[in-house]
C-alpha positions as CSV (number, residue, x, y, z in Angstrom):
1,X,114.0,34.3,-100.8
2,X,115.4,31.9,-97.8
3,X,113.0,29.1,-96.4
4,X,113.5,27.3,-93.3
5,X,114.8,23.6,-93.6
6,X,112.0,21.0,-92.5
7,X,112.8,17.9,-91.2
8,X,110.4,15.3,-92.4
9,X,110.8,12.1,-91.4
10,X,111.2,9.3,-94.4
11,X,111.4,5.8,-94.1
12,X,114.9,4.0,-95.8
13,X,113.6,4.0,-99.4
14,X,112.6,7.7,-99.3
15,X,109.2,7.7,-98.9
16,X,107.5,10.1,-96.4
17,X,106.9,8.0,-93.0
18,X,102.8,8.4,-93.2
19,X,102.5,6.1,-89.6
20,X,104.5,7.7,-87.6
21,X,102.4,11.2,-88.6
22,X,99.4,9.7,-87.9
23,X,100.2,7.8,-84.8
24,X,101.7,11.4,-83.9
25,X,98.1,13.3,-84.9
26,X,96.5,10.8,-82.9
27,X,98.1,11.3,-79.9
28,X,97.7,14.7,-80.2
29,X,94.0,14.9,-81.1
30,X,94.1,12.5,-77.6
31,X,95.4,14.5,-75.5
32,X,93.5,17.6,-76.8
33,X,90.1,16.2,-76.5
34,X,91.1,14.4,-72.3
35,X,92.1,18.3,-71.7
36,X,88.7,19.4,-73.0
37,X,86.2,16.9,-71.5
38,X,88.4,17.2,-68.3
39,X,87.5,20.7,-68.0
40,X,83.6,20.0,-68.9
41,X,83.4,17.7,-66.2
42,X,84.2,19.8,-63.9
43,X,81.6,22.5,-65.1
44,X,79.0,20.1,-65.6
45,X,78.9,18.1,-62.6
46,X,77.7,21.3,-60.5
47,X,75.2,21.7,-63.1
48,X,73.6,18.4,-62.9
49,X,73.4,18.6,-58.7
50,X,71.5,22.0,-59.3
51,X,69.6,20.2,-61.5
52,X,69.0,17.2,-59.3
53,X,68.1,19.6,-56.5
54,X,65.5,21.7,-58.3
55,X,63.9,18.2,-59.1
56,X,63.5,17.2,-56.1
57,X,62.0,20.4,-54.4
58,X,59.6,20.8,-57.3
59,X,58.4,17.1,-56.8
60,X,58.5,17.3,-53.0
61,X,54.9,17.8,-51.6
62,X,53.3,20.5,-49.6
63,X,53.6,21.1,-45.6
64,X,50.3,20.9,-45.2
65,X,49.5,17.7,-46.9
66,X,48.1,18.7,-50.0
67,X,50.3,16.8,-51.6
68,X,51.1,17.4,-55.7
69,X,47.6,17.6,-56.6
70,X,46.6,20.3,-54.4
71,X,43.0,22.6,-55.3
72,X,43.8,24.8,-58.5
73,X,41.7,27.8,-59.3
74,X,40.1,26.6,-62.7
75,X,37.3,27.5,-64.8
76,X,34.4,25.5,-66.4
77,X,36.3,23.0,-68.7
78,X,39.1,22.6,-66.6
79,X,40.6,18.9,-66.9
80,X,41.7,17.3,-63.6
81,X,43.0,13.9,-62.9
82,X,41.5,14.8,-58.9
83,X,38.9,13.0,-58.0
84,X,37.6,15.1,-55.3
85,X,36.1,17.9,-57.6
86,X,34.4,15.5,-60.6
87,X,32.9,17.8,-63.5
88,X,29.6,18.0,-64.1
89,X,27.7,17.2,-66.7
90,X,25.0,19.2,-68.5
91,X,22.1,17.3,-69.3
């Protein structure tokens, strides 16, 4: 059976050269996560103006003036921070 030849790079006493590998991996691994955060950026920053936009409509106030607070249809019990329809109280 014929294997291929690897060159490994060794330092002058024989050893295996464990820096440069790493600095090597490193670089790599650098490179591989700017290429994927680059492209997420791009995808995300549409994603946060939709975002931003369906804010603000939902927190802009009526046309005619009612503002956020404006009369809900609610039963007996209802909780309300409105002023303008107090509960009653059954005494």
């Amino acid at each position: 059976m014929l294997t291929q030849r690897q060159d490994i790079r060794r330092r002058h006493d024989g050893s295996i050269d464990i820096d440069f590998y790493r600095q090597q991996g490193l670089t790599e691994r650098r490179a591989v996560m700017t290429n994927f955060f680059g492209s997420a950026t791009k995808l995300l920053k549409p994603l946060v103006a939709a975002a931003v936009l369906a804010g603000a409509l939902c927190l802009a106030p009526a046309r005619d003036g009612a503002g956020w607070n404006g009369p809900i249809a609610g039963g007996a019990g209802t909780i309300s921070a409105s002023l303008a329809n107090p509960p009653s109280i059954a005494r």
